[in-house]
N, C-alpha and C positions, 0 to 999 in steps of 0.2 A: 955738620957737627958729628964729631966720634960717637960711634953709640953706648960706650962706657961712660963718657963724659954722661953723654943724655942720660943715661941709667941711673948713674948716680945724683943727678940732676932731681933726677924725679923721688930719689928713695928719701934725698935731705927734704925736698918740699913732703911729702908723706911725714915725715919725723916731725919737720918743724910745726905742721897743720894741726896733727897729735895733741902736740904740746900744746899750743894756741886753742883747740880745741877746752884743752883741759882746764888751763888757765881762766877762758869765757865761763865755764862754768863753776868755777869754783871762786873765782873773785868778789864775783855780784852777794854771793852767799857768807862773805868773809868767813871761808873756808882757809887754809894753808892749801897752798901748791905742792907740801914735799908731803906731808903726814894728815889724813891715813890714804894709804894707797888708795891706787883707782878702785872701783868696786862698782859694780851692777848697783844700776841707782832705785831698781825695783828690791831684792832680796838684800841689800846691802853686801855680799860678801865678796870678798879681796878678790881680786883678778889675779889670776898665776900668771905666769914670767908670757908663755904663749897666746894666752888673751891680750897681751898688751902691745905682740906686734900691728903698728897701725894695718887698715883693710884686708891683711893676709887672715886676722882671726874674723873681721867680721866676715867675712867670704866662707870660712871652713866650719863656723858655727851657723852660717842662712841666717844670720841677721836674729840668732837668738843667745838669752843669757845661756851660758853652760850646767848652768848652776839650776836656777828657778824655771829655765827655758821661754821665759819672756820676751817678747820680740823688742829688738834695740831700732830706736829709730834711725832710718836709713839717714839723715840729715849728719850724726855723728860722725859717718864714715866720710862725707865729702864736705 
C-alpha cells in the first residue's frame, strides 16, 4: 500500500477516534456534542484551536492540561 494512502489512513482513524472519543464522553452525561467546546475536565477551561489537534497535543503538552497543568489520562489519547 502507498504510504500517503497509509498516512492518510491513519490521520482520518486519529480524527474519527477524537471525535468518538468525545461523543463517549459527553453522551452518557447529556451534554451537547457541538457547544461548549472541548475544555480540560479538571480546570474547565476552553482548549485553543492547538490543544485540539488529536495526540500531536497530547505528546507536546507530556500528557498535561496547558492551563491548570493537570495530568490527562493517557486512555484519552488511544
Amino acid at each position: 500500500m502507498n504510504i500517503v494512502i497509509m498516512g492518510y489512513l491513519l490521520l482520518l482513524g486519529i480524527v474519527i477516534g477524537s471525535f468518538v472519543n468525545v461523543v463517549g464522553l459527553r453522551v452518557p452525561k447529556k451534554e451537547s456534542i457541538i457547544r461548549p467546546r472541548s475544555h480540560c475536565p479538571t480546570c474547565e477551561r476552553p482548549l485553543i484551536i492547538v490543544d485540539l489537534i488529536p495526540l500531536l497535543s497530547f505528546l507536546l503538552t507530556k500528557g498535561r492540561c496547558r492551563m491548570c497543568r493537570q495530568r490527562i489520562s493517557p486512555f484519552i489519547p488511544l
